[in-house]
N, C-alpha and C positions, 0 to 999 in steps of 0.2 A: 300438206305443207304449202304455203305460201310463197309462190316465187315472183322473179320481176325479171321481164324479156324487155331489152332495151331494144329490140327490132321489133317488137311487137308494138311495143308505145310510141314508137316514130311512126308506123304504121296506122295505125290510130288516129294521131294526132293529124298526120296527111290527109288522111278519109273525111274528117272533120274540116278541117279548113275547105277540102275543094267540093263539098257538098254543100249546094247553095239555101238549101231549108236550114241544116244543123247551121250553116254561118252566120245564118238571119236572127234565127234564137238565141244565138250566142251574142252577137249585138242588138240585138233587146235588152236582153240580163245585163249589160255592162251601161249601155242606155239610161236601165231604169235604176243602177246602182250609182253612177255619176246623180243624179236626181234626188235619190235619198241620200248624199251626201253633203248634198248643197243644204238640202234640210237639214239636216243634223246640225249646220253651221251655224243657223239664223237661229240668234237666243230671243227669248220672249222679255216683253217689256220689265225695265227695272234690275237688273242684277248686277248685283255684288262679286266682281269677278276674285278677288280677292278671298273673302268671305266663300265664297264657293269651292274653291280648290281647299281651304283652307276644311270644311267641313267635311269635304269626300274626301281628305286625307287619315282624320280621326273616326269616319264610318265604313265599317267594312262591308254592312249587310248592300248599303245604298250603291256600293262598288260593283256588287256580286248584282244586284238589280241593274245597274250599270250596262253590265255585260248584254242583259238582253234588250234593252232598248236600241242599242246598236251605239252606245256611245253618248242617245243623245240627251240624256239626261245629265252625264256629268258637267255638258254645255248650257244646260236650262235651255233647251230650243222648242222650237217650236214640234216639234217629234220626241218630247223629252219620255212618253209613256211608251214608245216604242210597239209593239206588235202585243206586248202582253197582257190590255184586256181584251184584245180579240183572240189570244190563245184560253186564259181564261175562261171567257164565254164558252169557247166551243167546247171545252173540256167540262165544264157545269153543263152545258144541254147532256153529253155524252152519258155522264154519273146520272141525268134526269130519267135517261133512259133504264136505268136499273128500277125505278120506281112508279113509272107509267109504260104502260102496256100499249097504247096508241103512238109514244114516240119511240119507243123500241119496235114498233111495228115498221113506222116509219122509217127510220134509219135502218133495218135490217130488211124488210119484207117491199118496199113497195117502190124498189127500183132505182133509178136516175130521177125520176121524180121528186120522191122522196126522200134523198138526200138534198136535192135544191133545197126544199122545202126547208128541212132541218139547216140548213149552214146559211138559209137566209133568216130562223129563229135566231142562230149564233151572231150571223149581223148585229140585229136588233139589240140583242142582251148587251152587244158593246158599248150600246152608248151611253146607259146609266154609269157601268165598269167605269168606263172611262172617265165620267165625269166624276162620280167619286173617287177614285186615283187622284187624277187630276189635285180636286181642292183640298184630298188630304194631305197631300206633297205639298201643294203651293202652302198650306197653311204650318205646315212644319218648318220649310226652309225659312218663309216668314219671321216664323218666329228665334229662329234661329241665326237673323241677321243674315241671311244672301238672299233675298228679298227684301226691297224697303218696306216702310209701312202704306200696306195696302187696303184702300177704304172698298165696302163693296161692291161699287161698281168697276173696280179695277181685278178684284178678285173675278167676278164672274165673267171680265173678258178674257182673261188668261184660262181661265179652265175651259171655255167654248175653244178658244186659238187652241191649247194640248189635245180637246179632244178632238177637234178637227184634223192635227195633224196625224192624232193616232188612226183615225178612220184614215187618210189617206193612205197612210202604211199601208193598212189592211186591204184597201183598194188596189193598191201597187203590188202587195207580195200576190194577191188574186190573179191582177195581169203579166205575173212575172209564171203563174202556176201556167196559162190557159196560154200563152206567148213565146215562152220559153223554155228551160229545159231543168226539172225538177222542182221541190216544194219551195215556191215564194218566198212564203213567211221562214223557211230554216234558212235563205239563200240570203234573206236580209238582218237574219241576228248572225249570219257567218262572215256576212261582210261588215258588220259593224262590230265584232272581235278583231276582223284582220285588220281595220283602220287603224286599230291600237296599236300594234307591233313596232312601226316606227319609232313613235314618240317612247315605247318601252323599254326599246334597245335602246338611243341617245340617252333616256334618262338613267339606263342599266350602267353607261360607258362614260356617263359624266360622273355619277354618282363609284364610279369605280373603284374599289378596296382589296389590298391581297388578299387583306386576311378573311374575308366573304368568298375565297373560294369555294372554300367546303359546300357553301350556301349554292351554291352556284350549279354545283356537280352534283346537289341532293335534289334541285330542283331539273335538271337534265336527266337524273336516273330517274326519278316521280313520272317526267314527261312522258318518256320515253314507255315506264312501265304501264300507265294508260294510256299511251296508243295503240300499245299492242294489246293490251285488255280489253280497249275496246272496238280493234277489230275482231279479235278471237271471239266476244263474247256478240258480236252483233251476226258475225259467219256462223256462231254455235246452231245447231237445230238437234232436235229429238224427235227418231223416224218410226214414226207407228206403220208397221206393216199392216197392207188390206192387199186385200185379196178378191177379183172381183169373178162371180159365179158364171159356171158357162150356160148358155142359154142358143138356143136354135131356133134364126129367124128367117124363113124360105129356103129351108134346106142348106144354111149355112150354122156354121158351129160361130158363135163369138164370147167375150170372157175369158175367164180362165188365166188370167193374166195376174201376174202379182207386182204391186210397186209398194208406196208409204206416201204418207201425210206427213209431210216436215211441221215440226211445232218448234216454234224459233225459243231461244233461252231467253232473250231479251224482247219480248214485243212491244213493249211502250217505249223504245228509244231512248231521247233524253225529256219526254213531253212530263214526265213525273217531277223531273228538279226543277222544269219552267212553273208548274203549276203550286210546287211547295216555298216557291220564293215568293209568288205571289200571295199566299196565304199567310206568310210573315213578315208580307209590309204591314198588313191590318192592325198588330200589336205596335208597329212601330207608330203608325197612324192615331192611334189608340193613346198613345204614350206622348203623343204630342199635343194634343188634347188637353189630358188629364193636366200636363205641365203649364196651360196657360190661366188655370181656373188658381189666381191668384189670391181669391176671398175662400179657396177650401185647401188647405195644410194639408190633411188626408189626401186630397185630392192629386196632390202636387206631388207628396213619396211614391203612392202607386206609380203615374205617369215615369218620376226618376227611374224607378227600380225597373218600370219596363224598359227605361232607356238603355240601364246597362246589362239587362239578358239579352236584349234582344238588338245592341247595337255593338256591343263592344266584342260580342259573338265568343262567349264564354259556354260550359258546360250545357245549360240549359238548351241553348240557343243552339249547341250541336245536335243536341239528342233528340230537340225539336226537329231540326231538318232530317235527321235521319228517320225517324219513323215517320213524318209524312213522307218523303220519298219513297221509303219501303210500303207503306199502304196503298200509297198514287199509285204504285206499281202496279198493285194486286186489282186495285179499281181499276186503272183503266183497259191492262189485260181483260177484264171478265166483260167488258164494255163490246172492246174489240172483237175478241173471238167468241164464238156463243157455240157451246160445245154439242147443244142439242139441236142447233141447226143442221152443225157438220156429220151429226149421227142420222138426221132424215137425209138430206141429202145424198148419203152412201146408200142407206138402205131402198132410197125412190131410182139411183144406179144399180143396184145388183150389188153394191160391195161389202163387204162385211172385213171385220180384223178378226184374225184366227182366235179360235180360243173362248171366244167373245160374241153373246148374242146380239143381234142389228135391234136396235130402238133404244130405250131408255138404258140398259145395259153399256149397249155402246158409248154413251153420251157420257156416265159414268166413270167407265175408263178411261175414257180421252182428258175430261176434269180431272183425275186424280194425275194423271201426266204432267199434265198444264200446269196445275199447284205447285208442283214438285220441281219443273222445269224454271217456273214463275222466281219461286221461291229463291231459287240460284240467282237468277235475274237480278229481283230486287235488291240481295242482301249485293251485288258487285256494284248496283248503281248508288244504292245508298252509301257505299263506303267508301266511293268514288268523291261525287257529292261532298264526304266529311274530312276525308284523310288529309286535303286540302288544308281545312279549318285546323286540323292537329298543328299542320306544319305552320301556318302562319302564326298561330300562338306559341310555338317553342320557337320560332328563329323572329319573330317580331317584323316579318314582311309580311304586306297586306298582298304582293304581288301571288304568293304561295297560294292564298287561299282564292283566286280570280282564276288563277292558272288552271289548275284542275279542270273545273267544271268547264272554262272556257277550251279545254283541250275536247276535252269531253263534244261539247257540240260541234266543234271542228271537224274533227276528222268523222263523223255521224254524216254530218252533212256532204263533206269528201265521199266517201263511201257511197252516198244516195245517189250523187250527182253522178261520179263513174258508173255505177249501173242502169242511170238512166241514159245516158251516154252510150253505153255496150247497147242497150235494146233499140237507140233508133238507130246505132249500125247496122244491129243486125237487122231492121226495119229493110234499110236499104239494102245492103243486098238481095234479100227477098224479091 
């Protein structure tokens, strides 16, 4: 059961402040989040401020993309592509590794080396990402009137300024990992969700209705009901008992001891809905396209009809999110944990799980776990993810369907940060 000692969290909070390393870290992170602020602010050349608000009112997909750039795309700034083709990349090398054997080697077998190695490939892949993000955005708003008419050499300076700004992200959430205190890149799409709060509440209190109560209290109960889901479901683990064999080294007895392997319910976090948002700008991109090829009619329906699956976030465009979400899952679980590593590894310890023989057996049943565990996982995140989309399309608030996902990585992020917080306490003490 989950409790909360208000003398234990003043406690806490004392030890943090009068510790001169945690204080340093802690202004770092606020340092480097005033910085990304200020970026987020400065729009890139040419825009239609008008035209702009006016677009991300009637787009919900680009709202929900919104969310992870840290705001700064609904500004057109110079940071408008935000962290997600450097999460992207690293999540494509990751899947890469399911199908080459030298970077699954890499990434799993050959140390701090070679993950440098790998997450400086992740680098690299960002900067195509990027630049095609970049010109497929700039070429949609374009054409969409919040962009003026831009010749080519105006286009290719704006897509070098987005993607420069996205690498600096990416350079910032790095020094914000190796400087300060928890994951970078989750501390900068957490801090560009919380930026939004104020202007949500004024526009919540301007925009104020009795009769939107209801609305109000359905989207408090939603809240509320995924925050607790996704603590419950981030604390959940599934504990395989092992058991480790006794063995006699210099006339000492050692082994013999029995613990478990915690296998968490949720191992992919929220890194599944970051990577299936990104995979449903491409249609959108797609559809912006197709809508400018004004000497081909065929041409022009397809582009429309992808505008409104994939913009107005109708059935299709649920079902779509939902089963990438649900698959990303299962990808990047099998990415992550690699069940026949953790079966040699027991068996090169002495340990074995009852019942169960040590080698490929082992490996086996820890898989069939995992699936089963996975499985729960997935189907909470992907209905997290959706349940949103339901609700904004029966009450017609775009706010409904942002909420969700945006609670979702909130308190994810809350959660990471307190525990990485608890462990350089406990550091200190030590």
């Amino acid at each position: 059961m989950l409790t909360f000692d208000m003398n234990n969290f003043f406690h806490k909070i004392q030890l943090i402040i009068s510790d001169p390393l945690l204080r340093r870290r802690l202004m770092f992170i606020i340092g480097a989040l005033v910085v990304f602020r200020i970026a987020a602010a400065v729009p890139i050349p040419g825009v239609n401020i008008a035209e702009l608000h006016k677009f991300f009112a009637n787009n919900q997909f680009l709202g929900l993309l919104n969310v992870f750039s840290g705001s700064g795309l609904s500004n057109l700034s110079i940071v408008m592509l935000g962290v997600g083709p450097y999460i992207t990349g690293s999540i494509i090398m990751q899947l890469l590794t399911m199908m080459s054997p030298k970077l699954k080697a890499m990434y799993h077998e050959e140390g701090e080396i070679g993950r440098k190695k790998f997450t400086q490939y992740s680098r690299l892949l960002t900067v195509p990402l990027a630049i095609l993000q970049g010109y497929g955005l700039l070429i949609l708003l374009s054409r969409q009137g919040v962009l003026g008419e831009l010749n080519q050499f105006e286009i290719f300076v704006n897509v070098m300024i987005v993607t420069a700004g996205s690498l600096f992200l990416m350079w910032l959430g790095e020094l914000i990992s190796e400087f300060g205190i928890g994951n970078g890149i989750s501390i900068l799409i957490f801090a560009g969700i919380v930026s939004r709060i104020p202007s949500a509440v004024s526009h919540t209190l301007i925009s104020y209705n009795p009769s939107d109560i209801p609305l109000y209290l359905a989207f408090l109960a939603a809240s509320i009901a995924i925050i607790a889901g996704v603590i419950v479901m981030s604390e959940a683990e599934r504990p395989v008992p092992i058991t480790y064999a006794k063995r006699v080294r210099g006339g000492k007895m050692y082994g013999g001891v029995s613990t478990y392997l915690p296998l968490r319910v949720n191992q992919a976090g929220v890194i599944p809905i970051i990577f299936a948002l990104s995979i449903l700008l491409f249609p959108q991109l797609f559809a912006g396209f197709l809508s400018g090829l004004t000497n081909y009619p065929a041409a022009q329906h397809v582009g429309d009809f992808l505008k409104v699956v994939f913009t107005s976030g109708g059935w299709i465009y649920a079902i779509s999110y939902f089963v990438l979400v649900f698959l990303f899952t299962f990808f990047y679980t099998a990415v992550t944990f690699d069940p026949e590593a953790v079966a040699t590894n027991l068996q090169k310890s002495g340990a074995f799980i009852p019942g169960v023989r040590p080698g490929i057996a082992t490996a086996e049943h820890i898989s069939n776990i995992l699936t089963r565990t996975t499985f729960v996982g997935a189907l909470f995140l992907a209905s997290v993810a959706v349940v949103p989309l339901a609700m904004q399309t029966i009450t017609g608030n775009q706010s409904f369907a942002i909420g969700g996902t945006a609670l979702l990585i909130v308190v994810s992020v809350v959660m990471d940060l307190i525990k990485k917080l608890d462990a350089q306490l406990s550091m200190r003490e030590y």
